[in-house]
C-alpha positions in Angstrom: 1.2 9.5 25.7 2.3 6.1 26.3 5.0 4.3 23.9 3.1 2.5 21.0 4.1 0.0 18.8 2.6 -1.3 15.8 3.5 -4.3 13.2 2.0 -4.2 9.0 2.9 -6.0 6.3 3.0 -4.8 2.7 1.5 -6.8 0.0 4.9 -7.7 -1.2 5.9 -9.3 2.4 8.0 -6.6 3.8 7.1 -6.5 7.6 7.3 -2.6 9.0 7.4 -1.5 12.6 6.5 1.3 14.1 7.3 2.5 17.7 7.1 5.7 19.9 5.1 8.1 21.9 2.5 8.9 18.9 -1.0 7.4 18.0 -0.2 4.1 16.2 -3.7 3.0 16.2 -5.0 4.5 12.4 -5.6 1.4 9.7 -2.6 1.0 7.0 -3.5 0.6 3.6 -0.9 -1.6 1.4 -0.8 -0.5 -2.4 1.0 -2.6 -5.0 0.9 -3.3 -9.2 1.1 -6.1 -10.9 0.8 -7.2 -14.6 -2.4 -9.2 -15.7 -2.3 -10.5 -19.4 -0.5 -7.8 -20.2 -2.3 -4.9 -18.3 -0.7 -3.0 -15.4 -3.7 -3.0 -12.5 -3.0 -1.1 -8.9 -4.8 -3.0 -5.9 -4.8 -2.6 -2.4 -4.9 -4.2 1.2 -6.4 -3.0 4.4 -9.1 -4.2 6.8 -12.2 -6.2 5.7 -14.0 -2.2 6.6 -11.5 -0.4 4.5 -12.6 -2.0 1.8 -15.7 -1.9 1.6 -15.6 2.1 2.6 -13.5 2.0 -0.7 -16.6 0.7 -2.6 -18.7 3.3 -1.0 -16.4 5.7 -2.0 -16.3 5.1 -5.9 -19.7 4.6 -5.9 -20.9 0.7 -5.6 -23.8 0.3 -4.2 -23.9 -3.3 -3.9 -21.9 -6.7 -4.1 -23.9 -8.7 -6.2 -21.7 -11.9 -6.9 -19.9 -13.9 -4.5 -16.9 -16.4 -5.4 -15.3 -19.2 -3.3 -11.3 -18.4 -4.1 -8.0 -18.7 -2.0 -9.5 -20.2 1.2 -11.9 -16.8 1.2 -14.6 -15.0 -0.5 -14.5 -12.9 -3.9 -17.1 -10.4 -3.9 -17.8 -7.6 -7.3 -19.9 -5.0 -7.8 -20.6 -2.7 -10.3 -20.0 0.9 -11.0 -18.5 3.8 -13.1 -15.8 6.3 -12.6 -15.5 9.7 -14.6 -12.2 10.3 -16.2 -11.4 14.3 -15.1 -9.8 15.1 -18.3 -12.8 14.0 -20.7 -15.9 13.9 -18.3 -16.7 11.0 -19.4 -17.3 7.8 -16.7 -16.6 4.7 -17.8 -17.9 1.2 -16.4 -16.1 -0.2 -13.8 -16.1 -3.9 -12.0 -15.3 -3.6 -8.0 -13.4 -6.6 -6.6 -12.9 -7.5 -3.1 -11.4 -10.7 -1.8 -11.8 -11.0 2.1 -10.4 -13.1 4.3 -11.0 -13.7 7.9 -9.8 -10.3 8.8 -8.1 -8.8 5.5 -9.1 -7.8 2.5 -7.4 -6.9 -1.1 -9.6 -4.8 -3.3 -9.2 -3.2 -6.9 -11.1 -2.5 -9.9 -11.2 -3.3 -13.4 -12.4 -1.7 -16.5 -14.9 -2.8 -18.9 -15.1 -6.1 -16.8 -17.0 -9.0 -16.3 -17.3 -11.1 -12.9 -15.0 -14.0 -14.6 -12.0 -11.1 -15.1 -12.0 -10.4 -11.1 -11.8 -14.0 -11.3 -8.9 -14.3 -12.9 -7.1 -11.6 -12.1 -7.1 -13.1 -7.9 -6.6 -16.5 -9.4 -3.3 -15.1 -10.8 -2.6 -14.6 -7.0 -1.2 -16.4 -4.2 -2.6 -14.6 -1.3 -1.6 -15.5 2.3 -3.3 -13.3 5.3 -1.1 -12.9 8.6 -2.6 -11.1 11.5 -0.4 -8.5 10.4 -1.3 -8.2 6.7 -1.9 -9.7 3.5 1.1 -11.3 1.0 0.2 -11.7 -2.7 2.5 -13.3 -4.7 2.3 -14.1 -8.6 1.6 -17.8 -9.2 4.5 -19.9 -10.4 6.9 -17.7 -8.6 9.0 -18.5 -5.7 9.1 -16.1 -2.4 12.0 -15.0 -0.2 11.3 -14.2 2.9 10.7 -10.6 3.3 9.8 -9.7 -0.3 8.0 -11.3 -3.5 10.4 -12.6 -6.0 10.7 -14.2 -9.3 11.3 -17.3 -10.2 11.2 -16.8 -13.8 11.2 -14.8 -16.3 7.7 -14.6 -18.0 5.8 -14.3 -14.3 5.0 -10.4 -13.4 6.2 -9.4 -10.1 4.1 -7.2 -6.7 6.3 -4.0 -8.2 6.2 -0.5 -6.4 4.3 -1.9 -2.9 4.2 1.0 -0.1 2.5 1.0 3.1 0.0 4.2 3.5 -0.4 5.5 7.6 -1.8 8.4 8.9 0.1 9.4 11.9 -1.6 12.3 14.0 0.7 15.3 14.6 3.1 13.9 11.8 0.9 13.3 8.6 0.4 10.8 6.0 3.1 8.0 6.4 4.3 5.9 2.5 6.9 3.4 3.8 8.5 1.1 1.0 11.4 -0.7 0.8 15.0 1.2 0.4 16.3 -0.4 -2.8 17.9 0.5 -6.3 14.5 1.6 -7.6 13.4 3.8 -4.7 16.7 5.3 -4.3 16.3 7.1 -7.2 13.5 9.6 -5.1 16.0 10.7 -3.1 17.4 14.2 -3.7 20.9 14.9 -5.3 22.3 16.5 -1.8 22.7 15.2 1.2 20.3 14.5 4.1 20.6 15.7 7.9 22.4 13.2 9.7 19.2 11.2 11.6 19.2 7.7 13.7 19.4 5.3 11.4 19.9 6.9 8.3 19.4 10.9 6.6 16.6 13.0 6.8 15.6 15.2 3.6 13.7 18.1 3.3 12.2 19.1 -0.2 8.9 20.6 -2.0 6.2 19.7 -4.5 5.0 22.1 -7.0 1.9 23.3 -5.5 1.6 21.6 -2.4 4.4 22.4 0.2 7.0 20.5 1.5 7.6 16.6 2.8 10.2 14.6 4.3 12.1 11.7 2.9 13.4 9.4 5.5 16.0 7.4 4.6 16.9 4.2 6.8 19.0 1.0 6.2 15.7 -0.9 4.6 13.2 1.3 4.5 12.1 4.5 2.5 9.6 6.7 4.6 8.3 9.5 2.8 6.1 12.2 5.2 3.3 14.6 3.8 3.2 16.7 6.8 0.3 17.6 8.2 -1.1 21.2 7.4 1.2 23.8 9.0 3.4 21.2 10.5 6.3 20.9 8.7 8.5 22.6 10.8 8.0 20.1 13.8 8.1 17.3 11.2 12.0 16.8 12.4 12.0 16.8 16.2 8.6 14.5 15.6 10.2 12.0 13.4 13.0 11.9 16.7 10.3 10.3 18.5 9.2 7.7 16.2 11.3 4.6 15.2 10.5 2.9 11.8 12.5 -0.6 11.1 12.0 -3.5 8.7 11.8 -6.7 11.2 11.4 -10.4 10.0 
């Protein structure tokens, strides 16, 4: 196989590239939180098709409202989502903003149109043509990241970049700082370019990879019955943050 190379950015700015003799070509997915009067809420980014195969997926079976917001569209429709532990499914409100290419998407309980609203409008989104940026409103942004410029705005916390890599697995790639960190095992990792390589296990599902590089945190969920390549693979695949 040729050398590939692709470029995505997370929703908190953090540009990613990828590069090496493995298919690159697979859609990323950016997953962030932020706080909204007071509520945490998890939302995504992807492709304009991602999501809308999202609201397939949870059940909407149509956008019925349609807002003018941020230069693009804010579309909602409704659904409901069981809860595993009580059985019970609970109204939910489906939220897509879509730009010209790019979309961020994410539901809200118990809501009305006016909430999605709101919540986007707390927003600053800016679409690249290698992702989407969302940054609280009132906040200042360094390049590279979302951050504060005060104290009572809620930052884009815990943003990670989701990529399926055939012949490696599922790819989470997040910034290497004082909070991430803390994932990383107590021992040392194998000696890699650019940074240590660990090995360790979930309860119940097998083992993954923590890659460990001068900006970046890549954590690998191997592919079934893979994870003893997973090393020489990861040899043939170079992950850097770029600007």
């Amino acid at each position: 196989m040729r050398r590939q190379v692709a470029v995505h950015r997370s929703l908190d700015g953090v540009r990613v590239r990828l590069s090496g003799r493995h298919d690159l070509g697979r859609p990323v997915t950016s997953v962030a939180r932020i706080a909204v009067a007071d509520r945490l809420h998890e939302f995504s980014a992807g492709t304009r098709a991602d999501a809308l195969a999202w609201a397939a997926d949870i059940g909407v079976r149509r956008l019925d409202q349609e807002f003018r917001i941020h230069g693009g569209r804010l579309r909602t429709g409704r659904t409901a989502i069981g809860d595993p532990a009580t059985g019970m499914r609970e109204p939910v409100l489906a939220a897509i903003w879509e730009g010209r290419r790019h979309a961020v998407f994410t539901h809200l309980y118990h809501a009305r149109p006016a909430d999605a609203v709101a919540f986007f409008d707390a927003l600053r989104l800016t679409e690249h043509d290698d992702g989407i940026t969302a940054v609280p409103r009132g906040r200042a942004r360094r390049p590279g990241l979302a951050a504060p410029s005060g104290p009572a705005a809620a930052a884009v916390t815990d943003a990670v970049l989701v990529k399926e890599v055939p012949g490696l697995g599922l790819l989470e790639i997040a910034a290497l700082d004082a909070r991430t960190r803390r994932r990383l095992p107590p021992w040392r990792g194998a000696p890699v370019a650019g940074g240590e390589l660990f090995r360790d296990t979930l309860p119940g599902q097998g083992p993954y990879f923590l890659l460990a590089l001068r900006e970046l945190l890549v954590t690998v969920l191997p592919e079934e019955h893979l994870a003893e390549r997973i090393p020489g693979r990861l040899a043939g695949l170079a992950v850097e943050a770029v600007r």
